[in-house]
Structure formats: C-alpha cells, structure tokens
C-alpha positions as CSV (number, residue, x, y, z in Angstrom):
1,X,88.6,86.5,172.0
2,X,87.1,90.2,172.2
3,X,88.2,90.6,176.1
4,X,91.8,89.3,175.2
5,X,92.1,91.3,172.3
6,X,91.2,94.3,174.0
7,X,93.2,93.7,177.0
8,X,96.4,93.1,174.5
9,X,95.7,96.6,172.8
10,X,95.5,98.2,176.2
11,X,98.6,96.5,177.5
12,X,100.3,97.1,174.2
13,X,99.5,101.6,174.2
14,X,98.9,102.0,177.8
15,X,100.5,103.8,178.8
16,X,103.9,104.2,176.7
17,X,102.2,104.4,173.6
18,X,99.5,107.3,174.5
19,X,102.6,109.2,176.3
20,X,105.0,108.7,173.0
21,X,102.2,109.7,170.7
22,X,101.5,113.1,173.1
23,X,104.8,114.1,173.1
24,X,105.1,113.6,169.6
25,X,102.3,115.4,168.6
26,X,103.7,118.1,170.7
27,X,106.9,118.4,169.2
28,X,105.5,118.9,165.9
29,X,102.6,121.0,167.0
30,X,105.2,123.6,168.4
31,X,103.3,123.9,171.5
32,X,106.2,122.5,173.8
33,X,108.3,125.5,173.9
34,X,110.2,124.9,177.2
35,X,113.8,125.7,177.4
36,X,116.8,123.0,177.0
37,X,117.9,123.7,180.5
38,X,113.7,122.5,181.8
39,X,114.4,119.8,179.5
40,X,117.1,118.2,181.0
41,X,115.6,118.9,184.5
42,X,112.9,116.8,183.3
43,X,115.2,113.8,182.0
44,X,117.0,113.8,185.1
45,X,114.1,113.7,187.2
46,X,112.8,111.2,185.3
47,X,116.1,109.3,185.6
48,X,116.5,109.8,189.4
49,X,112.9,109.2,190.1
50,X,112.5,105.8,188.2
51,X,116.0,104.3,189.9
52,X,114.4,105.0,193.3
53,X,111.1,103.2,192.0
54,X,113.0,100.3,190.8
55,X,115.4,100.4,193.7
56,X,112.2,100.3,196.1
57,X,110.1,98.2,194.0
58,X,112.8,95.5,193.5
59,X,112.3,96.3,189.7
60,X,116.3,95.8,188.5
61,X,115.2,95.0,184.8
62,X,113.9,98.6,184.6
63,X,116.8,99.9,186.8
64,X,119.3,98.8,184.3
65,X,116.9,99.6,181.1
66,X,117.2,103.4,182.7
67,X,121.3,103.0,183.0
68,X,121.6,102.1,179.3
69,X,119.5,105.0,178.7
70,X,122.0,107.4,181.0
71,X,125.1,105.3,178.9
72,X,123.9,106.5,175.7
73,X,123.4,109.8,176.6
74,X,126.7,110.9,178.2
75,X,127.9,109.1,175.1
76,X,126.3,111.0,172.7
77,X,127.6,113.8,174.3
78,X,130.7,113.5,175.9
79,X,131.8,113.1,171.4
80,X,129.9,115.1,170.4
81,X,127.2,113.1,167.9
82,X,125.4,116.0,167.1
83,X,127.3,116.5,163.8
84,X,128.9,113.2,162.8
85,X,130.6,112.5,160.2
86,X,132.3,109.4,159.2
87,X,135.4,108.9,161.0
88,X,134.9,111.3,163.8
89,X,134.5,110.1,167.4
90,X,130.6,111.4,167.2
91,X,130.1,108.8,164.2
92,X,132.0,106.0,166.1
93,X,129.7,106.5,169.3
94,X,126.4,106.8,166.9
95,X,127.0,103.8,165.5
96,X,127.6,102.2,168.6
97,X,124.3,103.3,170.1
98,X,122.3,102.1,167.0
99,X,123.9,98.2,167.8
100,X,124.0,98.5,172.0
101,X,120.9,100.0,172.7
102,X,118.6,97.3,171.0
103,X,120.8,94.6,172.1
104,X,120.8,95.5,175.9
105,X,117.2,96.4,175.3
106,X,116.5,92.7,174.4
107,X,118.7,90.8,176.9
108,X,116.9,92.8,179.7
109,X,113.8,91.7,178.3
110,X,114.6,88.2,178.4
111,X,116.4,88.7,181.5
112,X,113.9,86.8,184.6
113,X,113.6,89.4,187.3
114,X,115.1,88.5,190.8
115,X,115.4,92.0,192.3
116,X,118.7,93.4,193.3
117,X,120.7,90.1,194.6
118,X,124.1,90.2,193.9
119,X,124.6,87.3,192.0
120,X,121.4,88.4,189.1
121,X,122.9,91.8,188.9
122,X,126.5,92.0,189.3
123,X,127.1,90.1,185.4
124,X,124.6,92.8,183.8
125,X,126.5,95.6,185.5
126,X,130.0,94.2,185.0
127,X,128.2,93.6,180.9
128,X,127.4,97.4,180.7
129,X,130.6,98.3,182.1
130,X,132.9,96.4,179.5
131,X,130.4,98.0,176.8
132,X,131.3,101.9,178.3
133,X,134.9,100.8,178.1
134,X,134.7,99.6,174.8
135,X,132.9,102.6,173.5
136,X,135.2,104.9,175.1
137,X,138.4,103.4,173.4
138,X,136.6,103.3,170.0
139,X,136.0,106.6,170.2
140,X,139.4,107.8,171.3
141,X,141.5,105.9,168.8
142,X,139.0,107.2,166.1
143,X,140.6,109.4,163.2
144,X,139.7,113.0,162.3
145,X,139.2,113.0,159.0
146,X,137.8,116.4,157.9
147,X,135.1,116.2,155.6
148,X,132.0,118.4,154.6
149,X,129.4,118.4,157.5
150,X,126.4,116.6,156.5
151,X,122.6,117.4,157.7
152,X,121.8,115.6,160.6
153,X,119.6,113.1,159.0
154,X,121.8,112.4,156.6
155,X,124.2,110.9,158.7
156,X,121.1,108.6,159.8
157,X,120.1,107.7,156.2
158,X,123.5,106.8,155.5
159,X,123.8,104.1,158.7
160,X,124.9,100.6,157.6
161,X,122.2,98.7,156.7
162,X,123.0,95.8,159.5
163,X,122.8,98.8,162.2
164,X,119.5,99.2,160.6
165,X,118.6,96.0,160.6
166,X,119.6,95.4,164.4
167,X,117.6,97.9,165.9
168,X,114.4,97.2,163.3
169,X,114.4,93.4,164.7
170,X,115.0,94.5,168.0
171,X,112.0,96.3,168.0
172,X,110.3,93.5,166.4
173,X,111.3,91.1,169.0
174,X,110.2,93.6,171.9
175,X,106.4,94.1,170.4
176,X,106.3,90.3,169.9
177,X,106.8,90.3,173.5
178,X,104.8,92.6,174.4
179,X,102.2,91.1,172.6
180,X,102.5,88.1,174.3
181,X,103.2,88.6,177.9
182,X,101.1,91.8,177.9
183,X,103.0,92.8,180.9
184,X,103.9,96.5,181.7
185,X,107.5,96.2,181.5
186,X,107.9,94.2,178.1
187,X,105.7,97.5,176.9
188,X,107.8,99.9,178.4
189,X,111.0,98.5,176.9
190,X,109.6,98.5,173.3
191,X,108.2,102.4,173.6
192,X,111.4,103.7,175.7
193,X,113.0,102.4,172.8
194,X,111.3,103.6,169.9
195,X,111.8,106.9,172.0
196,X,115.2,106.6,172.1
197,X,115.2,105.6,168.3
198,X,113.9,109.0,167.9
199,X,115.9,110.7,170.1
200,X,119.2,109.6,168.2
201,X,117.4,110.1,165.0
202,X,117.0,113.9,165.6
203,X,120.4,114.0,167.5
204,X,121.6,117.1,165.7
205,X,118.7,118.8,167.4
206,X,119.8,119.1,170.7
207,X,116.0,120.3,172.1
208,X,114.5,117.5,170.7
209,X,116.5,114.5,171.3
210,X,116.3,115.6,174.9
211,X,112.5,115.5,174.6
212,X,113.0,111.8,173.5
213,X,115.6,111.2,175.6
214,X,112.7,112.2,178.7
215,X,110.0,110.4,177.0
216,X,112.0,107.5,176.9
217,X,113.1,107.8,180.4
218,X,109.6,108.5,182.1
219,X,108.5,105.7,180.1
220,X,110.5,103.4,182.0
221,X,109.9,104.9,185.3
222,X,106.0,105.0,184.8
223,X,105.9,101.4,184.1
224,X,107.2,100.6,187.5
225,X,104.0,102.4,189.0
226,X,101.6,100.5,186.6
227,X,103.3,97.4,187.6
228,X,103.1,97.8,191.4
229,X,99.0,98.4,190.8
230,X,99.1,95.7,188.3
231,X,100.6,93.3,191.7
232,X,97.7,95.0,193.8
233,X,94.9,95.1,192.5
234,X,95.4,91.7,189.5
235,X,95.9,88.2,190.8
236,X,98.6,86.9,189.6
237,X,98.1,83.3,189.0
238,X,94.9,83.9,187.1
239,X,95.7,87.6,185.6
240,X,91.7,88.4,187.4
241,X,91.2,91.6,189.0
242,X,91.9,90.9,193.0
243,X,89.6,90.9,196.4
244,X,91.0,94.6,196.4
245,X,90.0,95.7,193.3
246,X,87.0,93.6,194.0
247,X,86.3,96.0,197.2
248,X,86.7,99.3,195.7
249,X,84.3,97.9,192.9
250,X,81.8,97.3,195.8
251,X,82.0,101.3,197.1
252,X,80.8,102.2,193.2
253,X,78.0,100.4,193.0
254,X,74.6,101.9,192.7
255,X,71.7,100.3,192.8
256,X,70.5,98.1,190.3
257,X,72.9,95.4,190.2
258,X,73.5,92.0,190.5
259,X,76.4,89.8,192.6
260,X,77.3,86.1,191.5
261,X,79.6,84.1,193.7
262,X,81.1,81.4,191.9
263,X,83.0,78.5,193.5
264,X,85.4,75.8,192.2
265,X,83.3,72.5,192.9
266,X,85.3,69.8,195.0
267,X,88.7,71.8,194.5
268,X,90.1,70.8,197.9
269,X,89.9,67.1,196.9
270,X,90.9,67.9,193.5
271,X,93.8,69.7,194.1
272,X,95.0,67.1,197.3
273,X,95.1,64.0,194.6
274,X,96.6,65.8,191.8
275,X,99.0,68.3,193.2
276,X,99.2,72.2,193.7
277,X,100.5,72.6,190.2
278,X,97.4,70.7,188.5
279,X,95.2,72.7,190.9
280,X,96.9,76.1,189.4
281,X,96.2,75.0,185.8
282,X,92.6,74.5,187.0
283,X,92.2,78.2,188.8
284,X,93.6,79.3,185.5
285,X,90.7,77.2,183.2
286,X,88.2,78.3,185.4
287,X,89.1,81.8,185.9
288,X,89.9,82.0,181.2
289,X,86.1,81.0,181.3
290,X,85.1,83.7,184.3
291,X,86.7,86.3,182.3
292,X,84.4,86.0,179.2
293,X,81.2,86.4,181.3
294,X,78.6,87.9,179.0
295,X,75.8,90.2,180.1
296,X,78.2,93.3,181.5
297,X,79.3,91.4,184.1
298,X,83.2,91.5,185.5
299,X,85.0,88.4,187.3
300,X,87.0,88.9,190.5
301,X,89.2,86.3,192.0
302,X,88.3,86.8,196.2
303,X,90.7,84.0,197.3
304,X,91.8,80.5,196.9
305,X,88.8,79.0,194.2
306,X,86.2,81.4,195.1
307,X,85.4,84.0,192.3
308,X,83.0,87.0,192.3
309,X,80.7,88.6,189.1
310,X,80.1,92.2,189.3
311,X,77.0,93.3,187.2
312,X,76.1,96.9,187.2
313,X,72.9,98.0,186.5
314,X,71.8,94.3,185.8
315,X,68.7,92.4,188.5
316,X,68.8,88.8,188.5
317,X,66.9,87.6,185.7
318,X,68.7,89.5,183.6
319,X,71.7,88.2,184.5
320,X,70.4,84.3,185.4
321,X,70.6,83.0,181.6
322,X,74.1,84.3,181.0
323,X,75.6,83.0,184.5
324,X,73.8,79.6,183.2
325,X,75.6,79.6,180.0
326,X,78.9,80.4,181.9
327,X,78.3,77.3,183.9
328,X,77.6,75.4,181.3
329,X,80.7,76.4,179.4
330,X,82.8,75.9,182.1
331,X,81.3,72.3,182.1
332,X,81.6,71.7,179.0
333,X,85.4,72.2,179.1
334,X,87.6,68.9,179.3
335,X,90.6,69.5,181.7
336,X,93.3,66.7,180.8
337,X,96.3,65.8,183.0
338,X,99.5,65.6,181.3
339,X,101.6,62.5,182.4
340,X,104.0,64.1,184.1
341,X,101.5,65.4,187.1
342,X,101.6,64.6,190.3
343,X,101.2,65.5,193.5
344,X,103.7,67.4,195.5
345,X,105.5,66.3,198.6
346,X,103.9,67.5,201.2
347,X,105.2,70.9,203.2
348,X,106.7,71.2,206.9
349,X,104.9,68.8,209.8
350,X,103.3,67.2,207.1
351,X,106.7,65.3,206.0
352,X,106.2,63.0,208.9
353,X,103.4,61.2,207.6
354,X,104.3,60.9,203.8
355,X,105.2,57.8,204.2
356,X,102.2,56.4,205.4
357,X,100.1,58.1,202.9
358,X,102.0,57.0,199.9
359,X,100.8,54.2,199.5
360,X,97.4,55.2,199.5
361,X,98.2,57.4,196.9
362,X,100.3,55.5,195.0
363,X,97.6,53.7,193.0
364,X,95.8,56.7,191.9
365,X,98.8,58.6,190.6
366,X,99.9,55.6,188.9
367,X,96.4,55.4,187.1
368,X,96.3,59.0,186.2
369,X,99.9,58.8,184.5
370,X,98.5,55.6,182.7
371,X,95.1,56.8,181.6
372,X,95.1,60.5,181.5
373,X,91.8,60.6,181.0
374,X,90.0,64.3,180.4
375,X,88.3,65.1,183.8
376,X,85.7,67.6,183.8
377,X,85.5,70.7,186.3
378,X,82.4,72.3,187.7
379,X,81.6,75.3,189.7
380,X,78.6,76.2,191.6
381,X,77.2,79.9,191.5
382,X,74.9,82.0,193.6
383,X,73.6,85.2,192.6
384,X,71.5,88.0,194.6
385,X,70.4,91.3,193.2
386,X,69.9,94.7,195.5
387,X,66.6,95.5,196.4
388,X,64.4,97.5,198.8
389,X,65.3,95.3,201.6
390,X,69.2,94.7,200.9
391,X,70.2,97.9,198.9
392,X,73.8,98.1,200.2
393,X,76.6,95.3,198.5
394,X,77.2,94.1,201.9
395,X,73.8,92.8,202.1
396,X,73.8,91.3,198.5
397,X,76.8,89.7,199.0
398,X,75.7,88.2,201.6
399,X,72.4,86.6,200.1
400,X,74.7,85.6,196.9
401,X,76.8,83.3,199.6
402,X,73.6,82.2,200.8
403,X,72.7,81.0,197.1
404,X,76.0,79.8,197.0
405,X,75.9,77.3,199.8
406,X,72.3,76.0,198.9
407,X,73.5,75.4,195.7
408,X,76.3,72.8,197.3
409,X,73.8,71.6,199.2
410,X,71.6,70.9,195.9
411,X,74.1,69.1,194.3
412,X,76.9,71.2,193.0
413,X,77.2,72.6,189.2
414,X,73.9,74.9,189.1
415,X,73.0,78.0,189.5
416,X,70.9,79.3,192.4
417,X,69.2,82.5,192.9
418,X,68.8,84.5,196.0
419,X,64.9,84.4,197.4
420,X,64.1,88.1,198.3
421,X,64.1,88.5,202.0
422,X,59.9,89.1,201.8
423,X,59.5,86.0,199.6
424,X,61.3,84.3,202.6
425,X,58.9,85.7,205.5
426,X,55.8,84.8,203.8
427,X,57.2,81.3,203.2
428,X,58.0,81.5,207.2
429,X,54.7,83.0,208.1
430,X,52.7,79.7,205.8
431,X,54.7,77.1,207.6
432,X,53.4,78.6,211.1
C-alpha cells in the first residue's frame, strides 16, 4: 500500500503539478518579469512544439487537448474577454469557454487513443469545428448593451452558478482519473486545465493569462515526453520498470549489492492450458507481489515471466529473509479462474492442428469452467551478491541465473543462494 500510494502522488504532481505550482509562485513572487511579446513566443512554442510531439508520437488525445487550448484563446481574443460585461460578445465567449473547455477536456479523457486514423479523429475535429462555429455566431448576434465596466474578477464572481459547477466537476472527474489510471496524460489534462482555469480567471490581465495560457500548453506538450519514457523504460502489461531501465540500473551499481532472479514456476504449461489472457492476469499477480519487495530492493520485469531484484548496498544474507518472505507471499496468494477463461485459438501454422488438439483440451477447459478452483502460483528465485571474485553486475548476474536454475532443479518455489566462486573450488579441490 506504501509503494502504490507513493507512486499515485508522483503520478498525480509530476510533473504538471510541480510546473503549475512554479509558475505560480512566480507570478506572485514578481520575479517573472518577461515581456507580453516573450510570453506569447513561449505559448506558441509550446503549442507548435507539443503538436509535432503528438503528431510523431501518435499522441492525438493530447493533439486535440492542445487545439481546444488554441480555440479558447483566439476566442478570448478575437471579442475581446478582457473586459466583459454582460451582454457584450467578450461575456458571450467567456461563458462559453467556462462550459467547452471542461467538457472537451473530459471527452478527450475518456476518448481511447488510436493515433491519427481517420476514422478516430475526423468526428473530434468535425466536434470542435461545429463548437468554433457556434461560438462565433453567438458572439456576433450578441447585443451591446453599455453598462459600467466591472473589475475583472467580478465578472468571474458573477458567472452562473451551473458554469461553475461544470468546470468544478470537470475537474473532479479528471483527478478521479488521474488517480486511478495514474497515467501521464490523465495528469496532464487535469493540470492544463486548472491552468487554463486560471488563465481565464485573470483574463483581464493580459500578461498573466498568457502565463497560464503557456503553463497550460507546456503542460500538455511535456506529458507526451513523460509518456514516451513511461513506454521505454515501464512494461506495460505489468506497470514494472523494463529490461532497459533494468540495464541502466546495472551501469549504477557499486559494489555492495545483491541480484535476485525470479522466475514464474511452470508458466509455459500454465499459460498453454489456460490461455494468454489468464497468463497476463498471472504476470500481473506476480509482478503486484514483486513490486512490494522489502529490504531496498527494486523489481524489474527482463522478459516474458522472468523478473529481476535490484538491491543496493544490500549482500545476500541481508537480503535472503526478505526474498524468502516474498516467495512465500507470492505462495500464499490464491489465483482463481473466472468462468469465462479459456484458452485462445491458436495463431498462424498453428490453426492446422486445432482440431486435433481440441479434444484433448476439451476436458480440462470444461473442468476449469465447472470447478474454478483457486490455483496457486509459485516462483523460483536465485540470488548472488558482488564480491572480490565477481565485482562487476555481469558476473553477479550471472551466478544469480546459476541459483536460479539449481533452484528448478531442487524443486521449484525456494530460494537459492549463489555459492562464492572460492567456496566452489575448495569443494572441487575435496572431491579430487
């Protein structure tokens, strides 16, 4: 519960919440004292520069999340919201941004991404356009009607309260989510809009709702980047760090530590009886189990059901109780099939010969939809430590496969320990 709940707090500020909270601090500290004209240069880069990042990166939820942005602003000032008062084109478009912005906000949120086909993004474009239109008619068949300009909050304060209620549970509904999903881009929408909020809140201050406007913008474009690493160096199936953040772990370690290999015990069989989709579910078990190692150590997944431990500074008896817990834990753990699993047709060449194997097969699915009994999953770990004769990871690693295997051999769901390489030669040098 502590790893998840400090993963949810970093996935929840980092990093739209630390750069909302700078640039707020700035504003009010009076130490960001560039010029409106660097301001906008810094929107529009910002604007620019995330549409290429979602146009490379396939990203269109944040593509069209930036065009709402762009919307609003040539909105606000092709009327001229800066000093709105009721009945005034300015006034029409304010209110208008208070109701689209959070609605478009949440439907790209919910939106599933599928890149820049036609058919996902042609009805969200066509859905913005008809909104511009709208807007733009609005405005032009609004009356004049001259009354006494108000302060620019004022005209805020005065907002109908369902405007105000729209965008306060839109921003409800995108922390919920981001809350949940944890996800870069479910952040990113929630801060780039409570930067926006901002931004229209001090819209009679034309230097800082372009501040807001930016921070909302770079927001956006940022969380492309942390999403891209995110696919890189996190596995997506089981949300573990990957074999490449597992590698450039490997070029900071110094010596003391301690490497644990940790494999799924009879996964292949398991996962050819049940089906790929039970054999997910069971990645997942294992790896939510992985993840709350104790003793400093960090799980990586390396490939297929084959997991790695990272402990810094940590020898192996230090470490040889906790990976024992972990193992027992893991144990411990009933996995029960729901009754709708099965396994999956099988892929390509393999077609030809379905039919010959489903009867074979037949029996045991039909059993495990009857009795879905609670099966229990295992994994076998081996563990080395660096030492005067293996002090690179390379070497470790290599004696923590080595553990692995004999631990297999032994009889599957136990932890074995690495025998020093001198240990080993005066074992060899007896039996002569």
């Amino acid at each position: 519960m502590q790893i998840s709940s400090r993963t949810t707090v970093k996935s929840l500020v980092m990093p739209g919440g630390i750069l909302l909270l700078g640039v707020t601090l700035l504003v009010y500290s009076g130490w960001l004292t560039l010029a409106l004209p660097a301001l906008s240069f810094l929107y529009y880069c910002a604007l620019i520069g995330g549409a290429l990042l979602a146009w490379r990166f396939h990203s269109s939820r944040m593509f069209f999340a930036l065009l709402t942005l762009f919307l609003a602003q040539q909105a606000l000032t092709l009327f001229d919201a800066a000093h709105p008062v009721p009945g005034t084109p300015g006034w029409t478009v304010l209110r208008a941004m208070w109701v689209l912005v959070p609605l478009n906000f949440v439907l790209i949120a919910l939106i599933e991404e599928r890149g820049f086909i036609i058919s996902a993004t042609a009805p969200v474009a066509l859905f913005l356009f008809v909104q511009a239109v709208i807007v733009v008619v609005l405005c032009r068949a609004a009356e004049v009607v001259p009354s006494p300009l108000h302060p620019h909050h004022a005209a805020t304060a005065s907002l109908p309260g369902y405007i105000l209620v729209t965008a306060g549970a839109a921003g409800v509904f995108l922390l919920a989510r981001t809350l949940l999903s944890r996800k870069p881009a479910d952040g990113a929408l929630f801060w780039s809009f409570a930067a926006f909020s901002l931004s229209v809140y001090f819209v009679g201050t034309a230097r800082t709702t372009t501040i807001y406007l930016a921070t909302a913008a770079w927001i956006l474009a940022i969380s492309i980047i942390e999403t891209s690493y995110l696919l890189a160096y996190h596995d997506d199936l089981t949300t573990l760090p990957s074999r490449r953040a597992f590698n450039d772990a490997l070029l900071r370690l110094q010596d003391p530590f301690s490497i644990a290999m940790v494999d799924i015990d009879h996964f292949k069989r398991f996962n050819d009886t049940y089906g790929h989709d039970t054999g997910d579910e069971v990645l997942r078990l294992v790896a939510a189990g992985l993840a709350q190692v104790t003793g400093g150590g960090q799980a990586f997944r390396c490939g297929g059901e084959e997991f790695a431990i990272l402990f810094p500074g940590k020898g192996t008896t230090e470490v040889a109780d906790h990976l024992e817990q972990l193992r027992a834990r893991i144990a411990s753990v009933e996995f029960r099939l729901r009754s709708g699993d099965r396994r999956q047709a099988p892929r390509g060449p393999d077609r030809r010969n379905a039919r010959g194997r489903a009867r074979a097969g037949h029996a045991i699915r039909k059993l495990s939809r009857e009795t879905p009994a609670p099966l229990s999953v295992t994994v076998s770990i081996g563990v080395a430590a660096s030492s005067a004769e293996r002090p690179h990871p390379d070497g470790v690693l290599e004696a923590a496969d080595k553990a692995l295997y004999r631990a297999k051999d032994n009889g599957r769901n136990r932890v074995e320990t690495a025998a020093s390489p001198r240990r080993r030669r005066s074992k060899a040098a007896g039996i002569a």
